[in-house]
N, CA, C and O atoms as a printed pandas DataFrame, in Angstrom:
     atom_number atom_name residue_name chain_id  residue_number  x_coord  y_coord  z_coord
0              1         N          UNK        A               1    3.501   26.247   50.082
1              2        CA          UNK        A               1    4.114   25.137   49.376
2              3         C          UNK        A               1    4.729   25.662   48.076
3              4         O          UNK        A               1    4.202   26.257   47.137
4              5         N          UNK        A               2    5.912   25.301   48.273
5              6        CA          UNK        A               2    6.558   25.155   46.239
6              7         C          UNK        A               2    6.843   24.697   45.607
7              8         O          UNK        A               2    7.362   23.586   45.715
8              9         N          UNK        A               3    6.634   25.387   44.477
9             10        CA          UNK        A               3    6.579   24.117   43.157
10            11         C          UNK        A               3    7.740   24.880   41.991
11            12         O          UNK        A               3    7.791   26.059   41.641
12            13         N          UNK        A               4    8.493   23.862   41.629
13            14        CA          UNK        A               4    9.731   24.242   40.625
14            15         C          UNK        A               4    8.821   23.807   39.674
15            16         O          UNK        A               4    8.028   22.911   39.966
16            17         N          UNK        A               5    8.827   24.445   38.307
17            18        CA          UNK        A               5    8.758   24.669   37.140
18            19         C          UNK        A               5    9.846   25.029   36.393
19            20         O          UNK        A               5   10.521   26.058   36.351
20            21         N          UNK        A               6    9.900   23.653   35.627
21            22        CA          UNK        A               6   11.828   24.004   34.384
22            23         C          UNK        A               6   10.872   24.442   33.353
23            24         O          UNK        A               6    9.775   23.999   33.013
24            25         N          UNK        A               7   11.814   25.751   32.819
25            26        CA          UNK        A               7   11.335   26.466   32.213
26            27         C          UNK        A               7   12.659   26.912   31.044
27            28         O          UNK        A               7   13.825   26.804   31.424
28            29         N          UNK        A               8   12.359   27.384   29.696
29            30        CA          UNK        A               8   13.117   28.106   29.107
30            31         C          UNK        A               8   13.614   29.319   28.958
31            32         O          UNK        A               8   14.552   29.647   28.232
32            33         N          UNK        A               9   12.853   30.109   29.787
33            34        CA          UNK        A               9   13.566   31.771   30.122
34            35         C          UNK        A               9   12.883   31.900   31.360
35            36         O          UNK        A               9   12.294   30.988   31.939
36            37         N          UNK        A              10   13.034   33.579   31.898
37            38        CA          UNK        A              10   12.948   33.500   32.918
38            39         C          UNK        A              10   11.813   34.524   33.288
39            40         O          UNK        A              10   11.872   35.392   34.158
40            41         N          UNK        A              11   10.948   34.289   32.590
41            42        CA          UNK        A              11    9.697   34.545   32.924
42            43         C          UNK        A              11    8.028   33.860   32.419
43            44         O          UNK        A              11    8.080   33.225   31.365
44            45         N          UNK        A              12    6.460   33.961   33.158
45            46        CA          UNK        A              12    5.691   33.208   32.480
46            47         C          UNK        A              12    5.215   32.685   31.913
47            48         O          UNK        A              12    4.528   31.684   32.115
48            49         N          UNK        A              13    5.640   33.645   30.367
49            50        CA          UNK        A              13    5.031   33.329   29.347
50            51         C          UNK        A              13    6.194   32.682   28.564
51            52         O          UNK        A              13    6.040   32.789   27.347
52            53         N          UNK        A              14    7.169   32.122   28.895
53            54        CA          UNK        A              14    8.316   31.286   28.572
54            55         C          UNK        A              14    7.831   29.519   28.231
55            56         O          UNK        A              14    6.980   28.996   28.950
56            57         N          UNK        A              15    8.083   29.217   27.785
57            58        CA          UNK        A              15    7.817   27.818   27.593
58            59         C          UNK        A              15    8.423   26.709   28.503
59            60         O          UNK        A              15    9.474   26.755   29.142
60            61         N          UNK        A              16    7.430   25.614   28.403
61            62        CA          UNK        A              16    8.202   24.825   29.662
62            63         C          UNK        A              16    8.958   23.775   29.393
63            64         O          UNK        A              16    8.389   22.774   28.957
64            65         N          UNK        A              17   10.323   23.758   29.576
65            66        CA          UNK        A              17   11.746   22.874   29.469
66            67         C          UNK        A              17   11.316   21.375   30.114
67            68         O          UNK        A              17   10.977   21.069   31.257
68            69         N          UNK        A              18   11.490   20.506   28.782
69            70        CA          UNK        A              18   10.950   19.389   29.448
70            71         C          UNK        A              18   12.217   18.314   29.928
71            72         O          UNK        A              18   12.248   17.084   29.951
72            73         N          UNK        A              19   13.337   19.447   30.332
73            74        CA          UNK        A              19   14.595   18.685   31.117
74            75         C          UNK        A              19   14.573   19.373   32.449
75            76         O          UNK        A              19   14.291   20.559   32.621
76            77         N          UNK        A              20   14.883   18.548   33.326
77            78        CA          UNK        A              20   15.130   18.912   34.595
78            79         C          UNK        A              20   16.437   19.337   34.931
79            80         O          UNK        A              20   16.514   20.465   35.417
80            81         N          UNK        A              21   17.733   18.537   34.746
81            82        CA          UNK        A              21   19.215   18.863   35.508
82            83         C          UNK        A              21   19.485   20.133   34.224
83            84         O          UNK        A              21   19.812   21.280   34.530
84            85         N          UNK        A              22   19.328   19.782   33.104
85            86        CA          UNK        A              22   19.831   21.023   31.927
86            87         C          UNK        A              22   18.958   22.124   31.752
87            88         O          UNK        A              22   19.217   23.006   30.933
88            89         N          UNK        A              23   17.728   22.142   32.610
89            90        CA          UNK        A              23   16.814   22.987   31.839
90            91         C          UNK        A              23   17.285   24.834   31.971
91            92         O          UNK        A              23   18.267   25.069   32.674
92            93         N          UNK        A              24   16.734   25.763   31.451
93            94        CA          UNK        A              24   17.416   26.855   31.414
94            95         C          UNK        A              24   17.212   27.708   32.675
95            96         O          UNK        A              24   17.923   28.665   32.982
96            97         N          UNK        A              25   16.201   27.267   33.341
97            98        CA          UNK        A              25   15.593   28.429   34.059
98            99         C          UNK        A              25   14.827   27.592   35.028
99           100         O          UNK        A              25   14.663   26.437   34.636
100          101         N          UNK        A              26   14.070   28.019   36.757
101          102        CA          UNK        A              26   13.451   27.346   37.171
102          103         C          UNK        A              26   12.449   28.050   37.584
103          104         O          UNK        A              26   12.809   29.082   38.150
104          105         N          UNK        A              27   11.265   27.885   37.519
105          106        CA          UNK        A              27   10.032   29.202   38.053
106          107         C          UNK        A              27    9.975   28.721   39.409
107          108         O          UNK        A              27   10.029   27.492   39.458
108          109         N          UNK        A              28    9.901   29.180   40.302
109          110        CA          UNK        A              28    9.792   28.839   41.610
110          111         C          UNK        A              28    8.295   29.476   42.110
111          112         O          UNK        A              28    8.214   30.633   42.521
112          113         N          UNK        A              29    7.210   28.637   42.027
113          114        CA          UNK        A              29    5.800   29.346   42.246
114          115         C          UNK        A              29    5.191   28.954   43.608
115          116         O          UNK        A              29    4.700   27.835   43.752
116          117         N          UNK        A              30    5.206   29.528   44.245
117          118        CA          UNK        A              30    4.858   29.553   45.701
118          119         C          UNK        A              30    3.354   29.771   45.730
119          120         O          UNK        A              30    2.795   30.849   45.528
120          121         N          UNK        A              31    2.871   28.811   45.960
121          122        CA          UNK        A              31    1.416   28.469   45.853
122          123         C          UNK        A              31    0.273   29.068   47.439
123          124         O          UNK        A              31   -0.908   29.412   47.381
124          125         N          UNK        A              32    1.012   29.014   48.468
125          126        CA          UNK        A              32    0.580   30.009   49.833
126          127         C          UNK        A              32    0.226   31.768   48.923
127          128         O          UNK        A              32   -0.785   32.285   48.448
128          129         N          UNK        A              33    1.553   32.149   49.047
129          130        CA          UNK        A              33    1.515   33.395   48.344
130          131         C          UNK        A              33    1.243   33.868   46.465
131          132         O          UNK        A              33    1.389   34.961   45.918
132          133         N          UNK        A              34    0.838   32.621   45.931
133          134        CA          UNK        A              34    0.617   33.010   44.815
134          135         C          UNK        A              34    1.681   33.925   43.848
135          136         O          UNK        A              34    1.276   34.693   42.975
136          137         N          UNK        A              35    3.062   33.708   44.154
137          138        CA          UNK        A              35    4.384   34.540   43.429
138          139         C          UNK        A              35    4.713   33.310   43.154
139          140         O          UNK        A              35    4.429   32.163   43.499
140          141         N          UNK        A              36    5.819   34.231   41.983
141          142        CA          UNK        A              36    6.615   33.131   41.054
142          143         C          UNK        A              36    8.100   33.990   41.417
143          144         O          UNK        A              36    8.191   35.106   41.929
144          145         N          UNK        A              37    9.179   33.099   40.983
145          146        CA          UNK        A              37   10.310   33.487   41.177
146          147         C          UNK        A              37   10.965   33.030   40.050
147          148         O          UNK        A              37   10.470   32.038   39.517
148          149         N          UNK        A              38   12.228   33.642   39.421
149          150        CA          UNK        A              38   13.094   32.564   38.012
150          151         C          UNK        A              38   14.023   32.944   38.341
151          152         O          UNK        A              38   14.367   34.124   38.265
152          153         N          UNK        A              39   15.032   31.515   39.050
153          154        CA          UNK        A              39   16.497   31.448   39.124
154          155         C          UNK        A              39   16.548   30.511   37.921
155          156         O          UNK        A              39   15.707   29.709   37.517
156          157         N          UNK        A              40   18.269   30.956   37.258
157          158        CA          UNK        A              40   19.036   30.597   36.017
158          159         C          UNK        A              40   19.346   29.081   36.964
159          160         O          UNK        A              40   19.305   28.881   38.178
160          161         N          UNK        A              41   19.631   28.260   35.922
161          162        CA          UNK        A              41   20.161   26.867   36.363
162          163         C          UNK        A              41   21.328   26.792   36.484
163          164         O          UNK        A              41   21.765   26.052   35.603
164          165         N          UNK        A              42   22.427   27.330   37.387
165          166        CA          UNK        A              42   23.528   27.267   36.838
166          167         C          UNK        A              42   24.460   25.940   36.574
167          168         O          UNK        A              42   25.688   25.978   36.490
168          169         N          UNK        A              43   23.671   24.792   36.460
169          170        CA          UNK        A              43   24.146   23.907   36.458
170          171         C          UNK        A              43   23.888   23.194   34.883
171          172         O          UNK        A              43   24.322   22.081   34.585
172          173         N          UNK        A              44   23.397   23.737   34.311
173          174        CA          UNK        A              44   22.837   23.568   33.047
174          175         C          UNK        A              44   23.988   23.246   31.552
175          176         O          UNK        A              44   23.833   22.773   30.426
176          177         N          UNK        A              45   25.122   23.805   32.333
177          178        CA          UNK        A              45   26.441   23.159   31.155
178          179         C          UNK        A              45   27.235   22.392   31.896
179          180         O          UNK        A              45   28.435   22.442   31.627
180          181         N          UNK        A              46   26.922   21.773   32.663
181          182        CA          UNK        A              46   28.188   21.194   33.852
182          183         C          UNK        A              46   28.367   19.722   32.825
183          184         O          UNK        A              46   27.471   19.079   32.277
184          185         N          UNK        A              47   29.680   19.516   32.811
185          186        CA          UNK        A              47   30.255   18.096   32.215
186          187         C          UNK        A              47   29.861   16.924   32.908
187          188         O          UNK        A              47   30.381   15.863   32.562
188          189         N          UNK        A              48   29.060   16.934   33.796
189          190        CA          UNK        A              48   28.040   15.763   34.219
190          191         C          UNK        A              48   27.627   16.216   35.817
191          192         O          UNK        A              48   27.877   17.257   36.424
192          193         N          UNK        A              49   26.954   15.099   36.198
193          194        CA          UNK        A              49   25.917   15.249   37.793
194          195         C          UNK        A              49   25.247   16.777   37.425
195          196         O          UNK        A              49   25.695   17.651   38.168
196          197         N          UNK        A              50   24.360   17.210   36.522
197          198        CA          UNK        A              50   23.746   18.367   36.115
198          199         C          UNK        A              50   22.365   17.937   37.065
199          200         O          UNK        A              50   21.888   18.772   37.833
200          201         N          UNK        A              51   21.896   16.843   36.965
201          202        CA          UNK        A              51   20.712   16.334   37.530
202          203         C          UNK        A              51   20.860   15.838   39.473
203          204         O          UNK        A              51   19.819   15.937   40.123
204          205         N          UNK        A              52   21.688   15.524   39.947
205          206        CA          UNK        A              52   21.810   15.236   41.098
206          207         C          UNK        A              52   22.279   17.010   41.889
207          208         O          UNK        A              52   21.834   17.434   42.956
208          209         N          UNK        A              53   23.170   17.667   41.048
209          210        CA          UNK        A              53   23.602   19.449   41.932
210          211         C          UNK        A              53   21.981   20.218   41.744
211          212         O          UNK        A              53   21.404   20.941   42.557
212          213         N          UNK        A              54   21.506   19.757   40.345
213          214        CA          UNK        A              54   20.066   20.783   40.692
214          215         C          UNK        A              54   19.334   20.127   41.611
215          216         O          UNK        A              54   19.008   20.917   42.497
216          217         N          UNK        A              55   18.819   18.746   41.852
217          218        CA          UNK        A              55   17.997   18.243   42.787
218          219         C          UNK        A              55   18.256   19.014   44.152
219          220         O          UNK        A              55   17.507   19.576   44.951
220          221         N          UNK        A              56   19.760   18.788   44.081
221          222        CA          UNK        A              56   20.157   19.621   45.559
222          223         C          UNK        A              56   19.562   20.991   45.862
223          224         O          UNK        A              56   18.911   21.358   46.840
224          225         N          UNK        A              57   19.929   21.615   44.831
225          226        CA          UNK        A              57   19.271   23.139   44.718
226          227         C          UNK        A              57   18.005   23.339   44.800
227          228         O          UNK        A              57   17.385   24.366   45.075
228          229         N          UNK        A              58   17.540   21.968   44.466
229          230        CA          UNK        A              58   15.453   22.154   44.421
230          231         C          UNK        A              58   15.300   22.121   45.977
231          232         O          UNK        A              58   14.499   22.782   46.639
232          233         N          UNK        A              59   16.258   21.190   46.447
233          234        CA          UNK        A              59   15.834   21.140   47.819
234          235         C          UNK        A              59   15.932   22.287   48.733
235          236         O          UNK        A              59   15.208   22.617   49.673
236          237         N          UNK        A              60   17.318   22.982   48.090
237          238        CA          UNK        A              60   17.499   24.100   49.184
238          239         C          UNK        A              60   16.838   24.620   48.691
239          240         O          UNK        A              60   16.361   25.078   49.729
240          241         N          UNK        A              61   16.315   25.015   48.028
241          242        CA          UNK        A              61   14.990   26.070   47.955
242          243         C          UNK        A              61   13.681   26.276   48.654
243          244         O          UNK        A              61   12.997   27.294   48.759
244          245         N          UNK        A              62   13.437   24.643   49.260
245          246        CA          UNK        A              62   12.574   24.479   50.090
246          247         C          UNK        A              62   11.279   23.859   49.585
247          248         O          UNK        A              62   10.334   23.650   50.346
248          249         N          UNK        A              63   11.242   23.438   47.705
249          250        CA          UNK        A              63   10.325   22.847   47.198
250          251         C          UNK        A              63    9.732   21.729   47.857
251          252         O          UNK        A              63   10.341   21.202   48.788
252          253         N          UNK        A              64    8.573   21.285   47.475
253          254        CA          UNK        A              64    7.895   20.127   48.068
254          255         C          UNK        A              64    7.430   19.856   46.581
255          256         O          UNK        A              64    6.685   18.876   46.581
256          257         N          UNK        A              65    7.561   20.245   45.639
257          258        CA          UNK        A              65    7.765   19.428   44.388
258          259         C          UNK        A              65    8.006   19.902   42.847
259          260         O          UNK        A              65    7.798   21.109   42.728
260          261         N          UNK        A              66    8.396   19.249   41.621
261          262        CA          UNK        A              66    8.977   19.557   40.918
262          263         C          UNK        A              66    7.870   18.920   39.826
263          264         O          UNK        A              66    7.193   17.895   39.902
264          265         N          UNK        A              67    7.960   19.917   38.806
265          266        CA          UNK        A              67    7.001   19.777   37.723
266          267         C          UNK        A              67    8.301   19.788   36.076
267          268         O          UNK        A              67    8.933   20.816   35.832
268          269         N          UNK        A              68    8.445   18.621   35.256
269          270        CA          UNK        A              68    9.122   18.545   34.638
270          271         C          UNK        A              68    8.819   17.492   33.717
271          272         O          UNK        A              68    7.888   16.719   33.944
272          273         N          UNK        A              69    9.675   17.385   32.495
273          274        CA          UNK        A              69    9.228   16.650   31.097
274          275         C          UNK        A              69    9.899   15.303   31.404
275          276         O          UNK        A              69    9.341   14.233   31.158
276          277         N          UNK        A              70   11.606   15.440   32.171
277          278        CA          UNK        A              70   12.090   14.113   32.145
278          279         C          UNK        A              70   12.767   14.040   33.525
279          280         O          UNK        A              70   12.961   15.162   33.992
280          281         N          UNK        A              71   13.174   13.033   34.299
281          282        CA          UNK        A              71   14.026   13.002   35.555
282          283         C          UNK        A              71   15.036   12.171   35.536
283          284         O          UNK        A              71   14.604   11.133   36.036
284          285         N          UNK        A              72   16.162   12.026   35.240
285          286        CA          UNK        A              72   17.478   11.350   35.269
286          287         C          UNK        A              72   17.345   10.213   36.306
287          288         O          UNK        A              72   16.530   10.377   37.214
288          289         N          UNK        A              73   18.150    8.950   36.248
289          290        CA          UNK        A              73   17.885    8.075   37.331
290          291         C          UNK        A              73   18.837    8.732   38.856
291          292         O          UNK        A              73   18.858    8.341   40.023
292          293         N          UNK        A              74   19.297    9.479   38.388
293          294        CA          UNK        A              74   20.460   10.181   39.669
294          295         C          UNK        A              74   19.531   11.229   40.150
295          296         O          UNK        A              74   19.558   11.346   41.375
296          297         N          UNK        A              75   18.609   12.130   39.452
297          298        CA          UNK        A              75   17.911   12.944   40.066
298          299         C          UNK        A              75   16.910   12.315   40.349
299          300         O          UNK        A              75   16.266   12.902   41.219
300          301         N          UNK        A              76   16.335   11.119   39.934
301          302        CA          UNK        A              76   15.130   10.907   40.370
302          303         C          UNK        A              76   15.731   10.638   41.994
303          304         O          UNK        A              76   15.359   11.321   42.949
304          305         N          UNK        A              77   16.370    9.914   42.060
305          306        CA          UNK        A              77   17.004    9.276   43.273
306          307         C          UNK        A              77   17.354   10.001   44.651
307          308         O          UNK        A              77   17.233    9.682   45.834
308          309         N          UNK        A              78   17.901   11.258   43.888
309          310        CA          UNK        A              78   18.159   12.489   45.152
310          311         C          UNK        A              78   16.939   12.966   45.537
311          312         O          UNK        A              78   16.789   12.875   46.755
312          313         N          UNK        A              79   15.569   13.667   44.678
313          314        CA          UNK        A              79   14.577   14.357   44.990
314          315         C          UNK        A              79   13.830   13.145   45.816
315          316         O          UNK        A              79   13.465   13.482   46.943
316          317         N          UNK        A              80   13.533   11.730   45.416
317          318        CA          UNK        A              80   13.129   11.285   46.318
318          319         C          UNK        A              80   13.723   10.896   48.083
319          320         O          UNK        A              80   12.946   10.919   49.037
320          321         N          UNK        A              81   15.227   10.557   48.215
321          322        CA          UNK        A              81   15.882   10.974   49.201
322          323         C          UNK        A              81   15.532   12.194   49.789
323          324         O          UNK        A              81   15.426   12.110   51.012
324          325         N          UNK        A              82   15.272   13.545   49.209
325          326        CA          UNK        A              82   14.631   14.857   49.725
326          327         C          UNK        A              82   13.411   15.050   49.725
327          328         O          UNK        A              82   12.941   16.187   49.767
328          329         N          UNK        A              83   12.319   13.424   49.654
329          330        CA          UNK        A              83   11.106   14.114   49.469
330          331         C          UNK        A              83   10.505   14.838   48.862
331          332         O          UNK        A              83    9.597   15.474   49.398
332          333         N          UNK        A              84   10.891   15.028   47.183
333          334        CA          UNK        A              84   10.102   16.190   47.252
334          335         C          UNK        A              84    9.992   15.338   45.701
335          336         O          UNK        A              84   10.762   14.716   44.970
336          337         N          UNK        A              85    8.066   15.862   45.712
337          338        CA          UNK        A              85    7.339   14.658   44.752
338          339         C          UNK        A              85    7.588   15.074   43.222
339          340         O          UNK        A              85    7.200   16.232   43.065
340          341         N          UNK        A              86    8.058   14.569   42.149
341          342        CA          UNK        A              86    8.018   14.633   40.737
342          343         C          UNK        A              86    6.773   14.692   39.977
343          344         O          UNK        A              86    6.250   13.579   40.031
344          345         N          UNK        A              87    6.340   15.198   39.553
345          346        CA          UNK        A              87    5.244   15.532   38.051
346          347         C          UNK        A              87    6.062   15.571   36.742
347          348         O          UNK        A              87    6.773   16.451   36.257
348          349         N          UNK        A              88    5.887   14.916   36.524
349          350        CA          UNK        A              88    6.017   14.605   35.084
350          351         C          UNK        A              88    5.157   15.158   33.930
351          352         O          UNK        A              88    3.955   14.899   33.885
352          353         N          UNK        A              89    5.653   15.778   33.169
353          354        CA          UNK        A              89    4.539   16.563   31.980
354          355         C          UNK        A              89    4.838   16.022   30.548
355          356         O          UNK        A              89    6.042   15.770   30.566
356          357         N          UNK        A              90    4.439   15.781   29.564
357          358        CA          UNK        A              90    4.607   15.213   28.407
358          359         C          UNK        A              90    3.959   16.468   27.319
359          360         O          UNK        A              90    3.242   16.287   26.335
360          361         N          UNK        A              91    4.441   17.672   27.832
361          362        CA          UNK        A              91    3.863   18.777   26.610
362          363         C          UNK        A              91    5.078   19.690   26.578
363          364         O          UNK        A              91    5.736   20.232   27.466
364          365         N          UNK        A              92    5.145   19.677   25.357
365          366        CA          UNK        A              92    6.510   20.399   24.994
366          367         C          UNK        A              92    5.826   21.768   24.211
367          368         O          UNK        A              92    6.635   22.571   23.747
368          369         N          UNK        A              93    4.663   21.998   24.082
369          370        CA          UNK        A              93    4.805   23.474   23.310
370          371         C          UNK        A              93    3.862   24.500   24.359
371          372         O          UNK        A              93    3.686   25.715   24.266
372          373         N          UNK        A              94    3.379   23.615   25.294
373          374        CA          UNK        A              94    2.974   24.727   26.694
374          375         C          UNK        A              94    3.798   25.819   27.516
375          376         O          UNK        A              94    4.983   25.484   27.524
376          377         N          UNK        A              95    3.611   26.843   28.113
377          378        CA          UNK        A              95    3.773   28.188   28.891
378          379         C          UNK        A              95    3.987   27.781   30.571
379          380         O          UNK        A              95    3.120   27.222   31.243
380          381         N          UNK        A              96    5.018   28.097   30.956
381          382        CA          UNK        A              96    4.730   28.447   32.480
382          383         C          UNK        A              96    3.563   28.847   33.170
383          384         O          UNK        A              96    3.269   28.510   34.317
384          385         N          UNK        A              97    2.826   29.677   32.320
385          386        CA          UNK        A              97    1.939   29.863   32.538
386          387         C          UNK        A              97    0.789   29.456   32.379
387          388         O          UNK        A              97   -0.180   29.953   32.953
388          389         N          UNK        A              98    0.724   28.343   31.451
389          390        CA          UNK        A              98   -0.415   27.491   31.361
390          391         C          UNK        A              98   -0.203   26.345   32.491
391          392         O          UNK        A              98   -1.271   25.985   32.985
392          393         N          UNK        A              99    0.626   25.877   32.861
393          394        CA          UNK        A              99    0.909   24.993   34.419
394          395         C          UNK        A              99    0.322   26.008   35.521
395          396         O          UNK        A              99   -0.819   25.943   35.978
396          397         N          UNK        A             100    0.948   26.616   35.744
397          398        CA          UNK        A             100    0.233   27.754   36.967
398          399         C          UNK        A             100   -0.710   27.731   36.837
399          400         O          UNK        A             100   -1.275   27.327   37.853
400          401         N          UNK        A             101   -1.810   28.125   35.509
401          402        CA          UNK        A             101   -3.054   28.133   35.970
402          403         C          UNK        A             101   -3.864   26.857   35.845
403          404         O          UNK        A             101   -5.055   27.045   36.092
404          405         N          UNK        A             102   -3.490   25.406   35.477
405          406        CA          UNK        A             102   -3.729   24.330   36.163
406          407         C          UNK        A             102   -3.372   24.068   37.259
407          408         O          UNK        A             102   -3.931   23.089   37.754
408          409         N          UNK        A             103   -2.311   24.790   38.122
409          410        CA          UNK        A             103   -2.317   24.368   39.195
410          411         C          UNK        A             103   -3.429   25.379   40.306
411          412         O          UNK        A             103   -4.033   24.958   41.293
412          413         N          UNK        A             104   -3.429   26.275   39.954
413          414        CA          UNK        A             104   -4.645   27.615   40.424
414          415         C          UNK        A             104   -5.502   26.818   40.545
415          416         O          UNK        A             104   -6.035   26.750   41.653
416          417         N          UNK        A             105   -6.051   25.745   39.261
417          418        CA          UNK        A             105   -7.414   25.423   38.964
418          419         C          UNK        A             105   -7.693   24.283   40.427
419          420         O          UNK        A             105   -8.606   24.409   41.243
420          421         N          UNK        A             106   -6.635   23.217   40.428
421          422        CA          UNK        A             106   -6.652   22.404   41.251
422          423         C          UNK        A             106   -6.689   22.389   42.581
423          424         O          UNK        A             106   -6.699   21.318   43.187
C-alpha cells in the first residue's frame, strides 16, 4: 500500500507541506516494502487546476492514500472519484519523518 506525503524537499527529514496541489515535493512511502520515494510536484506553479493534475498524479502512482495539511474542493473531489482516502494533518513544524514513524507505529 501507498501513502503520498506533501512534503517540502525531497527527502525525510524535510518538513511536511501542509498543501496538497502546490506542495513542493511528494514522499511516496510504500508501506509493503517499507521505501520512500520523492517526486518534485511539477504542478506546483501551474496558473490554476494545481490540485485536480496532482490528484491525477497521486492516482497514477498507484496511492491508496494521501496524507496532507489542506485539500482543495477540486482535489478533494478527484481523489475521492479515485478512491484514494485523505488524512488530513494540522502540524506544520513536523518531519516526513515523524509521519512515517506514526505510521510504522500503527
Amino acid at each position: 500500500m501507498k501513502t503520498i506525503i506533501t512534503s517540502t524537499g525531497d527527502n525525510v527529514a524535510s518538513k511536511f507541506d501542509q498543501r496538497f496541489g502546490r506542495a513542493g515535493w511528494f514522499c511516496v512511502y510504500d508501506r509493503d516494502e517499507r521505501t520512500t520515494n520523492f517526486i518534485e510536484n511539477s504542478f506546483k506553479n501551474t496558473n490554476g487546476g494545481a490540485g485536480t493534475k496532482t490528484s491525477e498524479m497521486v492516482a497514477e502512482l498507484g496511492a491508496s492514500q494521501v496524507i496532507s495539511g489542506d485539500f482543495g474542493p477540486k482535489a478533494k473531489n478527484m481523489l475521492e472519484k479515485f478512491n484514494i482516502q485523505m488524512i488530513i494533518l494540522d502540524e506544520s513544524n513536523i518531519s516526513v519523518q515523524d509521519i512515517i514513524n506514526q505510521i510504522i507505529k500503527n
